[in-house]
KEMAR-131874 format. One record per residue (C-alpha): x, y, z; residue in three letters; residue number from 1. Coordinates in nm, 2 decimals. Layout:
<recs>
{{X Y Z} 'ala' NUM},
...
</recs>
This chain:
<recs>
{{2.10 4.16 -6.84} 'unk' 1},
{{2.19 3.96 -6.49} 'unk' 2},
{{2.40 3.72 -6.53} 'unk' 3},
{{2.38 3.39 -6.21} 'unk' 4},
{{2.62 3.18 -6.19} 'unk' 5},
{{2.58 2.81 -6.05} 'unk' 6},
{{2.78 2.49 -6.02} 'unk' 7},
{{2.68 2.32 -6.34} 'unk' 8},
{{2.62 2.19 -6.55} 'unk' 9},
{{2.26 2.25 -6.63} 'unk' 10},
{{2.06 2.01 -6.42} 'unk' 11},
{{2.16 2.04 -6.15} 'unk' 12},
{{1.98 2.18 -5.83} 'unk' 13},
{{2.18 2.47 -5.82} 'unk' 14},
{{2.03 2.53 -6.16} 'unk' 15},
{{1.68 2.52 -6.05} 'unk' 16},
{{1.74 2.74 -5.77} 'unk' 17},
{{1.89 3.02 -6.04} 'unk' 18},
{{1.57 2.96 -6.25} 'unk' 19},
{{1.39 3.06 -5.96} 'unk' 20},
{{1.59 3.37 -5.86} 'unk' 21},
{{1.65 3.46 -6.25} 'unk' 22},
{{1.34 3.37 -6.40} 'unk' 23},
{{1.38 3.45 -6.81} 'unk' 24},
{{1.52 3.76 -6.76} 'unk' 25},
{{1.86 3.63 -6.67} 'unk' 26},
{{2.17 3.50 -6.83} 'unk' 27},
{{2.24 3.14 -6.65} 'unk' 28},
{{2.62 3.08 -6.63} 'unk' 29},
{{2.70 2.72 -6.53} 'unk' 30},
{{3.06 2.66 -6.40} 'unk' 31},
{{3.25 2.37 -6.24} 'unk' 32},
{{3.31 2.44 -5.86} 'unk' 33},
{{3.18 2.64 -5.58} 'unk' 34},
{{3.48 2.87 -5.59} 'unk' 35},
{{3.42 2.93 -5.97} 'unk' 36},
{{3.09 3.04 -5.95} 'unk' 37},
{{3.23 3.28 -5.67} 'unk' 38},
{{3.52 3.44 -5.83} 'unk' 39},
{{3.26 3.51 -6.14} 'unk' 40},
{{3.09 3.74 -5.93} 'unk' 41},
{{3.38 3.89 -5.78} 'unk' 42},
{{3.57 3.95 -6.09} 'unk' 43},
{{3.24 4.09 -6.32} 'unk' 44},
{{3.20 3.79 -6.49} 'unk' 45},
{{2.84 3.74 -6.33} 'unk' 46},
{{2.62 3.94 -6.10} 'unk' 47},
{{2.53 3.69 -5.86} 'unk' 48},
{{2.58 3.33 -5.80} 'unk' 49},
{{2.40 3.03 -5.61} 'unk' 50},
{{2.57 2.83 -5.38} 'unk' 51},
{{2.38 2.55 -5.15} 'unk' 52},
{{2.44 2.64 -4.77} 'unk' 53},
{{2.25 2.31 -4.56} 'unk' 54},
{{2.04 2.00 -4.62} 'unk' 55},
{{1.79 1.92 -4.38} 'unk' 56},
{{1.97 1.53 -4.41} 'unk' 57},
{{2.31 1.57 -4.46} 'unk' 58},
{{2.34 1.92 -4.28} 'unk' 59},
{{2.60 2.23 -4.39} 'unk' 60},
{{2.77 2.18 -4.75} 'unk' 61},
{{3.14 2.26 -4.60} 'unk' 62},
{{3.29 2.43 -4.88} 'unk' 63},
{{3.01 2.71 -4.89} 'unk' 64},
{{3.10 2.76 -4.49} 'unk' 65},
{{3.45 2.79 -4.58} 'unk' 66},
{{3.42 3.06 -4.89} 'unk' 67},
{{3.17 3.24 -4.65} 'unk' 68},
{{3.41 3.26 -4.40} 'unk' 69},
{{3.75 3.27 -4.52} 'unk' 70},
{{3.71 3.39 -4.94} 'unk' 71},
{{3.50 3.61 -5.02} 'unk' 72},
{{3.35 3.94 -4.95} 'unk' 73},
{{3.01 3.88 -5.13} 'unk' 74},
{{2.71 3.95 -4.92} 'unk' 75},
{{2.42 3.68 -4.94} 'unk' 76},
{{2.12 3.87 -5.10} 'unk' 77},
{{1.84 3.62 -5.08} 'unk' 78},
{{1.75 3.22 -4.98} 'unk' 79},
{{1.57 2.98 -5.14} 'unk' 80},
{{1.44 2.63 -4.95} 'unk' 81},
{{1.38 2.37 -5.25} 'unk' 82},
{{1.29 2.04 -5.24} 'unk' 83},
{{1.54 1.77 -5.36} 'unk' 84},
{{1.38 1.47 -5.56} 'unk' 85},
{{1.67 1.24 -5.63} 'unk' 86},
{{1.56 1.00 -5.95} 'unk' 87},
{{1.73 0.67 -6.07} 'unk' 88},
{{1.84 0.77 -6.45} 'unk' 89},
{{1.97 0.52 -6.73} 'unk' 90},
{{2.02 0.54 -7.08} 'unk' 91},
{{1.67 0.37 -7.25} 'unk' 92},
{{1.64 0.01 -7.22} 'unk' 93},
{{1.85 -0.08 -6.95} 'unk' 94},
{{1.63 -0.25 -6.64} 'unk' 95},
{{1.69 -0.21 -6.29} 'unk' 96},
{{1.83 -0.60 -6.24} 'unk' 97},
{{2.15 -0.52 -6.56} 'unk' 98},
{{2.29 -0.20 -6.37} 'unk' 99},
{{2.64 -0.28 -6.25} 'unk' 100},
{{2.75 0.07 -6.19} 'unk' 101},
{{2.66 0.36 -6.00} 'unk' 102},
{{2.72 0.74 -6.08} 'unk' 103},
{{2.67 0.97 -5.80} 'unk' 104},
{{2.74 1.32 -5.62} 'unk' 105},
{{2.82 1.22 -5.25} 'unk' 106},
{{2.59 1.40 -5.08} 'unk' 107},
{{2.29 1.23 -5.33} 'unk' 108},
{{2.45 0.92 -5.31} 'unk' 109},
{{2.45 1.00 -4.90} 'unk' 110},
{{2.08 1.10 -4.95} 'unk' 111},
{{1.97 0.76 -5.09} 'unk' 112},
{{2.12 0.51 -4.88} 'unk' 113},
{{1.82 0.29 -4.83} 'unk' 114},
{{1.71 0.24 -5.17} 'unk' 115},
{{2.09 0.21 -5.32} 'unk' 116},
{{2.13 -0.08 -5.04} 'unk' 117},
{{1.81 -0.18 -5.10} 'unk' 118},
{{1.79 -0.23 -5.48} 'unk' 119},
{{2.13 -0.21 -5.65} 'unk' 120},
{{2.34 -0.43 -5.39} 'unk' 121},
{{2.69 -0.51 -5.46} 'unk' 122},
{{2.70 -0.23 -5.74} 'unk' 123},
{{3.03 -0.01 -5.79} 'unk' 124},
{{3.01 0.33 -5.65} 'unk' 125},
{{3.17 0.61 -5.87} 'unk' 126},
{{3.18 0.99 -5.75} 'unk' 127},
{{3.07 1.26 -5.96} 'unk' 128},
{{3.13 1.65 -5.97} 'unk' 129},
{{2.74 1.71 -5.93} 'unk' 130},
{{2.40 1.54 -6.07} 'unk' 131},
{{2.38 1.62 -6.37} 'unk' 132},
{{2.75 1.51 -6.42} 'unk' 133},
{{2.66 1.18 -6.32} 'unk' 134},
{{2.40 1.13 -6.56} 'unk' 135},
{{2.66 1.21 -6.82} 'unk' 136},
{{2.91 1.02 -6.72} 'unk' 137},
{{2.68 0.70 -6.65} 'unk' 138},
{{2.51 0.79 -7.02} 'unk' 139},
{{2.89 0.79 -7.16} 'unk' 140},
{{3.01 0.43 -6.96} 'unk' 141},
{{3.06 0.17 -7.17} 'unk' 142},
{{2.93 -0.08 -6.85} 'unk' 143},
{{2.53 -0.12 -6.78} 'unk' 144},
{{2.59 0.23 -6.57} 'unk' 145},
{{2.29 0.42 -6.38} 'unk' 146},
{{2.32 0.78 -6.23} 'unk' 147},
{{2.12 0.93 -5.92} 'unk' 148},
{{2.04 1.28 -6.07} 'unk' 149},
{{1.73 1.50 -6.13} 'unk' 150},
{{1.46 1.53 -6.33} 'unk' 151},
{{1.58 1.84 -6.51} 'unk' 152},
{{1.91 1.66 -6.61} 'unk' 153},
{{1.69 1.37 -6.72} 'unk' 154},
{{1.51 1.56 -6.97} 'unk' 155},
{{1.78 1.77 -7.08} 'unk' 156},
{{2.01 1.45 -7.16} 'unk' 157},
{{1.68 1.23 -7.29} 'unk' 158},
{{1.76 0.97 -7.06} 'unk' 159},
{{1.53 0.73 -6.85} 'unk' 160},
{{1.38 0.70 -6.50} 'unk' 161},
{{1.41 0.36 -6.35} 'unk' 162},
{{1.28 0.51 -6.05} 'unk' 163},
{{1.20 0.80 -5.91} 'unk' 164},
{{1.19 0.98 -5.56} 'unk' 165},
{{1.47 0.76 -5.43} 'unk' 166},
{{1.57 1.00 -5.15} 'unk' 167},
{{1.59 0.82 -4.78} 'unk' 168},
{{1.27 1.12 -4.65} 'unk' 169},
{{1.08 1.31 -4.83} 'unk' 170},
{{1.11 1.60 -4.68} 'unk' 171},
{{1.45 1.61 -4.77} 'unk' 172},
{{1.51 2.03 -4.88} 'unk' 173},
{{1.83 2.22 -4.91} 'unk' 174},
{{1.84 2.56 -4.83} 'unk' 175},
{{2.06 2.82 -5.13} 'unk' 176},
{{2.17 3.21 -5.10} 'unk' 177},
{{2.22 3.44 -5.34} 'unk' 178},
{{2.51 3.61 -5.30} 'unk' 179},
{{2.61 3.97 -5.45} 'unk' 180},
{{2.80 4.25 -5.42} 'unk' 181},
{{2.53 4.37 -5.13} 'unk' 182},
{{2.27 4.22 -4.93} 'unk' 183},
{{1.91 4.33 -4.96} 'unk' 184},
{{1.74 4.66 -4.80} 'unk' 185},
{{1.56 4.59 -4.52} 'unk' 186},
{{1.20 4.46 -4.56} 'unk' 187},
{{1.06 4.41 -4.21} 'unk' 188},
{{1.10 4.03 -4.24} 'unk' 189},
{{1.46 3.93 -4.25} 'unk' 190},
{{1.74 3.72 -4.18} 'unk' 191},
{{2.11 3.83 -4.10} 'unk' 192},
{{2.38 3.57 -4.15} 'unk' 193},
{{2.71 3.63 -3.94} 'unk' 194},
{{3.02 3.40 -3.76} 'unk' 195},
{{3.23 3.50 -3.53} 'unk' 196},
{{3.52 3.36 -3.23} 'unk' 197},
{{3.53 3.39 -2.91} 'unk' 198},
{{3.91 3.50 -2.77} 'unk' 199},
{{3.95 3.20 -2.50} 'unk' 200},
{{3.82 2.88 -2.43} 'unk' 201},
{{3.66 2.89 -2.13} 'unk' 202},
{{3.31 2.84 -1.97} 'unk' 203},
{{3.08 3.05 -2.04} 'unk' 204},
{{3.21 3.22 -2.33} 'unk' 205},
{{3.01 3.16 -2.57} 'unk' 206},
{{2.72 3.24 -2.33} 'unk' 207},
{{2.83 3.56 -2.33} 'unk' 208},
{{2.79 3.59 -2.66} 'unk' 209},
{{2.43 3.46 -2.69} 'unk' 210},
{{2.29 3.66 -2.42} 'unk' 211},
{{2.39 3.96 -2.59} 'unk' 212},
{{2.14 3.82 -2.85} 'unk' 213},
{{1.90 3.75 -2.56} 'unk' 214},
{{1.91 4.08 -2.36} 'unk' 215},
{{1.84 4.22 -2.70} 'unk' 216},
{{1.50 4.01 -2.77} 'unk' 217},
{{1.70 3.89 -3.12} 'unk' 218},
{{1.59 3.54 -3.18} 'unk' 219},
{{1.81 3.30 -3.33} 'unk' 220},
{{1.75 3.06 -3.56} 'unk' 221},
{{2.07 2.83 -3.66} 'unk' 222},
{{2.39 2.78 -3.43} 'unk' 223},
{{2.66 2.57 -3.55} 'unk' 224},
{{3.07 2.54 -3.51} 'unk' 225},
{{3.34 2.53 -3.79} 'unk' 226},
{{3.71 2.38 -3.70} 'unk' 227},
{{3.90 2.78 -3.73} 'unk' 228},
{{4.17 2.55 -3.91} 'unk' 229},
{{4.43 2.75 -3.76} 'unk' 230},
{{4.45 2.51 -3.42} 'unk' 231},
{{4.30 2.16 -3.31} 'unk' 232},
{{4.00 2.28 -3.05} 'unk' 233},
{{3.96 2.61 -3.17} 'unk' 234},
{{3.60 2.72 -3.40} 'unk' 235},
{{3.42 2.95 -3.54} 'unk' 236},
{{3.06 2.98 -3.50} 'unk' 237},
{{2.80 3.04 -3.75} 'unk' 238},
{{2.43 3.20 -3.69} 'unk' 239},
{{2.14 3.33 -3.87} 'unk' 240},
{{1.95 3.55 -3.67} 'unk' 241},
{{1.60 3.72 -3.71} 'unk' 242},
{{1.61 4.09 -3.81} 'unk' 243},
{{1.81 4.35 -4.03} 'unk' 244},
{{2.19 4.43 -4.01} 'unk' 245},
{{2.05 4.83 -4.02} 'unk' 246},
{{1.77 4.79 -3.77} 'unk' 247},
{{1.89 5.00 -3.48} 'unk' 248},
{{1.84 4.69 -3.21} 'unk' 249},
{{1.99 4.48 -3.43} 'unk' 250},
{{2.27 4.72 -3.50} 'unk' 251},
{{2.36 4.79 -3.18} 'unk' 252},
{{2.34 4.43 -3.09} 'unk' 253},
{{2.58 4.32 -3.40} 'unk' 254},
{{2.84 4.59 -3.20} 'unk' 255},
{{2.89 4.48 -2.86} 'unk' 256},
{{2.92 4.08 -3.03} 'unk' 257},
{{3.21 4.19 -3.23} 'unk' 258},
{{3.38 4.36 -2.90} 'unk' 259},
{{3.36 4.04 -2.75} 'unk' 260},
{{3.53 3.83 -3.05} 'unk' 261},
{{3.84 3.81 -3.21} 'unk' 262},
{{3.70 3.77 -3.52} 'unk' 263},
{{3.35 3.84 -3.62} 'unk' 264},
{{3.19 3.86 -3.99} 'unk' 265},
{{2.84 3.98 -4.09} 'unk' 266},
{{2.74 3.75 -4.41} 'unk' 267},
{{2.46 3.97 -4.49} 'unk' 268},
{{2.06 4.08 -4.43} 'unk' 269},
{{1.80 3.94 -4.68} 'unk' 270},
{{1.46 3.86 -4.66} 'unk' 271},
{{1.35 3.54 -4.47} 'unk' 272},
{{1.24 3.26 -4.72} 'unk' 273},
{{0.87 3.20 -4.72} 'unk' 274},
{{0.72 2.93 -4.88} 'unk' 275},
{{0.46 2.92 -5.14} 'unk' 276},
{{0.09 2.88 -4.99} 'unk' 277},
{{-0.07 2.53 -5.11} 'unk' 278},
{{-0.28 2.54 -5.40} 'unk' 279},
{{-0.66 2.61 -5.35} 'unk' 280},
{{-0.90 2.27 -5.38} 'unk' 281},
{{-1.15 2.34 -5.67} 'unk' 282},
</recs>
C-alpha cells in the first residue's frame, strides 16, 4: 500500500491535498514539520509526501523552496491547485463578541487580515504549528479562545463555525507537489521545475539565461529569486517551465542553462495541473 506523508495533523490542507492524490487506496501519515514529512520519504518510511509550494496571496512557502533546493533529492511527481476556505472555529456555545484569543498558522492568520481586524479587534494573537493545531489548541485554552482552521479539522474535532469563508479573496488557492523518488513519464502536457545561479553579477546575465529558454520556443511560466544564503546579494532562481525534462528540445535546452550556471537543479517533470470542468446545469 502507498503510504503519503503530510504536515499534520489531520485537517489540515496538506491533508486534503493527500486525500486527493491518495484517494482510499493509501495509507495517510501525518507528521509535524515539512522536513519530517521529507525525510519519511527519503528513509522508506512513506512513498511520497505533500508539501505546499505558493499561495496565490501570500506567495512561496519558504521552507519548501529551501528543502527543494538545498535537502533533498526527491523529484516532484505531480501538483495540485486547491482552494483554501479559512473558517472561524470555537468550542460550541461560545459567540463571536466573548472570544478573547486567537489561534492561528501565520500564513492563515496573514490570509484573514480584514475580517480578524474587522471582527475580533484587540484580541490576542497566538501562533500555531498548522490549522488543525489551532483548533486544538484553542478547543484545549482555558480563555474564551477561537482558531482560524478548516472545515475538515472542524468536523474531525466536533467544534463550531462562528463564521465561515473568512479569507481576505476568494480566490485565494495554494498550489502542492507530490514528491517521490522520481518524477512522472512524460505525458505531452507537462511541467518541469528547476533553479539554478548565474556565475557573476552583472547585466545581462540572467538574460542570458532566459533566452536560451526563448531561442528554444520553451515558455515559462513562474520566475522568482531565493537569497543563495551563502552571501548578501547573491540568489538563486527558481522556474517552472512548459514541457518534459526528456523531451529532446527541452533536453537540449536544460544543457546549455546548466553550462552557463554555477549551480543548476532540475526539480522534476510532472503533468501540468488541470482543473476540474464546472458541473453541468440540469
Amino acid at each position: 500500500m502507498e503510504t503519503i506523508a503530510y504536515l499534520g495533523p489531520p485537517g489540515t490542507f496538506s491533508e486534503e491535498a493527500a486525500l486527493a492524490w491518495g484517494r482510499s487506496e493509501a495509507h495517510l501519515l501525518p507528521l509535524a514539520s515539512l522536513p519530517a514529512v521529507v525525510t519519511a520519504v527519503e528513509t522508506g518510511a512513506a512513498s511520497s509526501c505533500v508539501l505546499p509550494l505558493e499561495n496565490s496571496l501570500e506567495g512561496a512557502v519558504t521552507t519548501t523552496l529551501d528543502l527543494l533546493i538545498r535537502e533533498t533529492a526527491l523529484q516532484i511527481r505531480s501538483e495540485l491547485v486547491l482552494p483554501v476556505r479559512h473558517m472561524l472555529a470555537v468550542r460550541p456555545g461560545l459567540q463571536l463578541d466573548e472570544v478573547r484569543v486567537l489561534h492561528a498558522h501565520p500564513q492563515a492568520l496573514g490570509q484573514s487580515r480584514r475580517f480578524v481586524e474587522r471582527c475580533l479587534p484587540g484580541v490576542s494573537i497566538v501562533a500555531a504549528l498548522s490549522n488543525a493545531a489551532a483548533l486544538t489548541d484553542a478547543l484545549a485554552d482555558a480563555r474564551p479562545a477561537a482558531a482560524i482552521s478548516t472545515r475538515r479539522a472542524i468536523e474531525l474535532q466536533s467544534a463550531a463555525t462562528l463564521a465561515h469563508d473568512i479569507q481576505d479573496h476568494p480566490n485565494n488557492q495554494t498550489r502542492f507537489i507530490l514528491l517521490g523518488a522520481e518524477d512522472a513519464a512524460p505525458t505531452g502536457s507537462d511541467r518541469t521545475s528547476l533553479c539554478f545561479a548565474m556565475p557573476e553579477n552583472r547585466a545581462g546575465s540572467l538574460l542570458d539565461a532566459l533566452l536560451v529558454l526563448a531561442e528554444a520556443r520553451i515558455n515559462m511560466t513562474r520566475l522568482e529569486s531565493r537569497p543563495a544564503k551563502e552571501l548578501l546579494g547573491e540568489y538563486i532562481f527558481l522556474a517552472d517551465i512548459e514541457g518534459h525534462r526528456l523531451e529532446p528540445h527541452v533536453a537540449a535546452a536544460l544543457q546549455r542553462l546548466r553550462q552557463q550556471t554555477t549551480f543548476f537543479k532540475v526539480f522534476g517533470s510532472y503533468p501540468r495541473y488541470r482543473p476540474p470542468a464546472p458541473a453541468a446545469s440540469k
